[in-house]
MARVO-672725 format. One line per 5 residues: their letters; for each residue x, y, z of C-alpha. Coordinates in steps of 0.25 Angstrom, whole numbers. Example, Ala and Ser with C-alpha at 12.3 -4.5 7.8 and 13.67 -1.06 7.14 Angstrom:
% residues 2
AS) 49/-18/31 | 55/-4/29
***
This chain:
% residues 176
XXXXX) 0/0/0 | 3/15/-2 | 7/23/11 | -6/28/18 | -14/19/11
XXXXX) -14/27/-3 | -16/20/-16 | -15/24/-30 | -20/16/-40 | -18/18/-56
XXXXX) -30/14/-64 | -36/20/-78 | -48/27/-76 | -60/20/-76 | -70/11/-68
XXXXX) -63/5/-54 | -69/-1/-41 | -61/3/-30 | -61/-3/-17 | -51/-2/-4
XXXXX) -47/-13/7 | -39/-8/20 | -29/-17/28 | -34/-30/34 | -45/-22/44
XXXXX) -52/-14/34 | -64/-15/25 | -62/-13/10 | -71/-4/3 | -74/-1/-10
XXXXX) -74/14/-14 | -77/14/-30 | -86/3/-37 | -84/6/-52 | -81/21/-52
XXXXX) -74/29/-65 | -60/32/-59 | -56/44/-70 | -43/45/-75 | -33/54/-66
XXXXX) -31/52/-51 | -41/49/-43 | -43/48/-27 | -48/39/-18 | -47/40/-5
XXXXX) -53/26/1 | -56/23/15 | -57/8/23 | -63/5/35 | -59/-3/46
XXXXX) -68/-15/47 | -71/-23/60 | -60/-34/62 | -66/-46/69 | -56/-58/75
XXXXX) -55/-68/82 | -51/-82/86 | -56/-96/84 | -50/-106/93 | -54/-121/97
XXXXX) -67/-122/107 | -59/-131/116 | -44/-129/114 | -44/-114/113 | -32/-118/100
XXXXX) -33/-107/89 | -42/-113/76 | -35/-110/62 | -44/-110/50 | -58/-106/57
XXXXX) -66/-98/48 | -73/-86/53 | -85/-80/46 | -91/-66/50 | -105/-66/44
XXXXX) -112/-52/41 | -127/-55/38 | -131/-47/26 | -146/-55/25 | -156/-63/33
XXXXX) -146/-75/35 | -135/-72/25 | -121/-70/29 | -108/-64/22 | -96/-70/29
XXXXX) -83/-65/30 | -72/-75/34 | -59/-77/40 | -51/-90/45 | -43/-91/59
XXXXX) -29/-91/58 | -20/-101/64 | -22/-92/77 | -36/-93/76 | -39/-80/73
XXXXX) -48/-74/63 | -49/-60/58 | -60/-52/50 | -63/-38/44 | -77/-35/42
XXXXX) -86/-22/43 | -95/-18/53 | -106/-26/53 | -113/-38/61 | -106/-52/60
XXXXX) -109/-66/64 | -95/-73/65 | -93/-88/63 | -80/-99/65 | -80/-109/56
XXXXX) -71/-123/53 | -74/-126/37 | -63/-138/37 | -62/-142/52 | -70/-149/64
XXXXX) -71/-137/71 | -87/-131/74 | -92/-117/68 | -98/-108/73 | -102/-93/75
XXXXX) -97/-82/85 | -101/-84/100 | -103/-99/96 | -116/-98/88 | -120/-109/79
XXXXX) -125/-103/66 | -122/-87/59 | -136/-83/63 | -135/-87/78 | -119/-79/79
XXXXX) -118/-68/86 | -117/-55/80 | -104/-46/78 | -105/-34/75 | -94/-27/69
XXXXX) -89/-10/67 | -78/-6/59 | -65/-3/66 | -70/-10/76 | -62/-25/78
XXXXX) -71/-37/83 | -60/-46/90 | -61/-59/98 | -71/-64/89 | -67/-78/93
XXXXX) -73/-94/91 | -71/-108/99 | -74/-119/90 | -76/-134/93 | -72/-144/86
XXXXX) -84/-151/79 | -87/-168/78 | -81/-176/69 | -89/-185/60 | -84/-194/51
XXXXX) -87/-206/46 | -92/-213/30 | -104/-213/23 | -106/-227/17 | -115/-236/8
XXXXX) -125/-242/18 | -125/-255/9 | -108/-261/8 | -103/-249/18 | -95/-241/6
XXXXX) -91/-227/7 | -102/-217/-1 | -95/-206/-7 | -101/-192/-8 | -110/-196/6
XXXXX) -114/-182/10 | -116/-181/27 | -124/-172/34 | -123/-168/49 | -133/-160/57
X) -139/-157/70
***
């Protein structure tokens, strides 16, 4: 980057979308959508806001150890019922780390490849039931933390009932 943050950017004149993104912290935004830019110099002055950093850790419900490779989903609800996720994943430390804007999230920790059990911040079972969190820009949201438990194993083989042979492509279903 240029000292002070200051940019030039040589371009012919003509149609641009411009938008900015600040360091890890700040929200991009997008200042021009298909403008004319005439030929000659012109300024544009562009200012990012700091956005709401929310953190965490995830550890083991039993051992306390650090777990690596949680995902961590804050959901805004933008219809009855319909949720846009942003996404991040612990680090080796467990930690997690998210910039979002000010608004109300639910946050859930999830295990996609491991036996660990999902679930949502302040332990609740489903998106709808999490509590709320509501965020302000410049205004960090820290200790957002999970305990997981380690989930059941299963396992076994789906076989023919007549000469005990292994069925391929057996679909199994688990439910309460």
């Amino acid at each position: 980057g240029l000292a002070d943050a200051g940019l030039e950017v040589y371009k012919p004149s003509g149609t641009y979308f411009v938008s900015a993104n600040g360091p890890f912290g700040y929200l991009g935004v997008s200042v021009l959508s298909g403008e004319a830019i005439p030929a000659g110099t012109t300024t544009l002055d562009i200012a990012v806001e700091r956005g709401t950093l929310v953190s965490g850790t995830v550890t083991d419900a039993v051992t306390g150890a650090a777990l690596q490779g949680i995902r961590v989903t804050l959901y805004a609800e933008f219809g009855p019922g319909e949720w846009l996720p942003w996404t991040s994943t612990t680090t080796g430390g467990g930690a997690y780390s998210l910039v979002v804007s000010s608004g109300s999230y639910r946050v859930g920790f999830s295990n996609p490849n491991g036996r660990y059990i999902g679930e949502y911040h302040q332990n609740a079972l489903t998106v709808d039931a999490a509590q709320t969190l509501v965020t302000v820009n410049g205004v960090d949201q820290p200790n957002i933390d999970a305990q997981l438990s380690l989930g059941s194993i299963l396992s076994g083989t789906v076989t023919a009932a007549s000469g005990g042979a292994p069925v391929d492509g057996a679909c199994v279903s688990v439910r309460t």
